[in-house]
N, C-alpha and C positions, 0 to 999 in steps of 0.2 A: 179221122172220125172215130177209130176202134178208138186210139189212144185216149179223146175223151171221153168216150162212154168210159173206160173202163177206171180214168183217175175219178170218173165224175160218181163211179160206183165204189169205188175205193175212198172216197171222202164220207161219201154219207155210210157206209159201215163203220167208218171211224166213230162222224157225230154220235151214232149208237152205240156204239161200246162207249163212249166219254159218258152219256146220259144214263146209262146202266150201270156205270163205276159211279157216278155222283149221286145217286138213288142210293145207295151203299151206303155212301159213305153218310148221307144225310139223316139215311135209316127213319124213314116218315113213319114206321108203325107197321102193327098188323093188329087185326083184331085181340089177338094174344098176349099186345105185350103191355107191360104197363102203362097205367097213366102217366104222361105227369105235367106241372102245371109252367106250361109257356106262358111267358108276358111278350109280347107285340113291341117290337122296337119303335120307339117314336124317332122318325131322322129329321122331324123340326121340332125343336124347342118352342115353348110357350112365349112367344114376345109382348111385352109387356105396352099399353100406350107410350108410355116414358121412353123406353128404348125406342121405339119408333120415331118417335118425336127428337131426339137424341140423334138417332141414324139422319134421318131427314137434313139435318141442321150441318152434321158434317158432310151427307152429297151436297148443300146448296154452296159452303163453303168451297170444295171441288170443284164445283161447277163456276165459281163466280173466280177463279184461282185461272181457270182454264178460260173466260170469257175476258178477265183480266192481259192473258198473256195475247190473244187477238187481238185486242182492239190497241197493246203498245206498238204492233206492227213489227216488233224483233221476238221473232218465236228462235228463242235456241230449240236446237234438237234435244239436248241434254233433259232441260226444263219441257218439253213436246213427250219425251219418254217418261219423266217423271210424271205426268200427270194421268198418262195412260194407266202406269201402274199405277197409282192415288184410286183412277174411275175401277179397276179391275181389283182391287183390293175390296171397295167399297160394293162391288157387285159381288163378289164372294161372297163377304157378310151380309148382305141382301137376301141371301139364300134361306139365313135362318126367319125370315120371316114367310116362308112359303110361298106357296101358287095356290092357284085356283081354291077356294072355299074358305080359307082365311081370313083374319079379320085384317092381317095386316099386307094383302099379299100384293097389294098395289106400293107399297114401299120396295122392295123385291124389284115389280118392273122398272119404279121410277129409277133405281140403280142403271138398270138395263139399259134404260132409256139413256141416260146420260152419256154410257160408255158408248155406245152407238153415235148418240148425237158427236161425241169426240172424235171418233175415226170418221165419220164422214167429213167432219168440219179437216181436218188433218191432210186426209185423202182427195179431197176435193169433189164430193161426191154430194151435189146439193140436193137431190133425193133425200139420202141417208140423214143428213143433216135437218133436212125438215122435217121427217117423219119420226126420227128421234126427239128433238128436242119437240114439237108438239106434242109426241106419247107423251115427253117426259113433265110438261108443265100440268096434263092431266093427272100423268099416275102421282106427281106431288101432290096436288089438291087431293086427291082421293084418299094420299096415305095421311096428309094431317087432320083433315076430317075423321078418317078414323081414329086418327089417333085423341081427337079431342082437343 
């Protein structure tokens, strides 16, 4: 019981000197010191209808690649792993279309959606499988609607 009180006091002194060295180093300001002029990092890029439209066409391909190897009844593993990386690559790039408030940001999920629907279907997890591929036939219509 000592021995935790005393790592559990010795960690949070640590977290405090870490947050008092990083205040340093960041050096926020004081009334004193000059101005000067920050610009705001944008970490989503502006997507464009096109690219959305674009993005869309290559998850349906994945998807219909991935529906494809199901229904011939011989899933190699090989080709099983390939496709995973295909959904997980495409949901990366999903990313630049943002979340919430976006105009594109239901492409984003439908990525999501897909890679999910593929580990259920994979894993044998007929939940997973349903509620993915239903998100995912939503978040499609939503994203090419937006996209026009």
């Amino acid at each position: 019981m000592k021995r935790t009180f005393i790592a559990a006091l010795l960690a949070g002194a640590a977290l405090s000197a870490q947050a008092e060295q990083k205040l340093r180093v960041i050096d926020l300001g004081g009334p004193n010191s000059p101005t000067q002029s920050v610009q705001p990092v944008n970490t989503v890029s502006v997507a464009t209808a096109a690219e959305a439209a674009d993005f869309m066409s290559r998850l349906d391909s994945a998807v219909e690649r991935g529906n494809d190897q199901i229904l011939s009844g011989q899933i190699d593993p090989v080709q099983r792993r390939k496709q995973a990386q295909a959904l997980a690559a495409l949901q990366a790039e999903g990313e630049k279309f943002g979340v919430l408030f976006t105009p594109f940001h239901k492409c984003n999920e439908a990525a999501i959606s897909a890679a999910s629907t593929w580990q259920g279907l994979i894993g044998g997890n007929a939940r997973q499988f349903e509620n993915g591929f239903n998100d995912y036939e939503k978040d499609r219509e939503a994203c090419l609607q937006a996209a026009g």
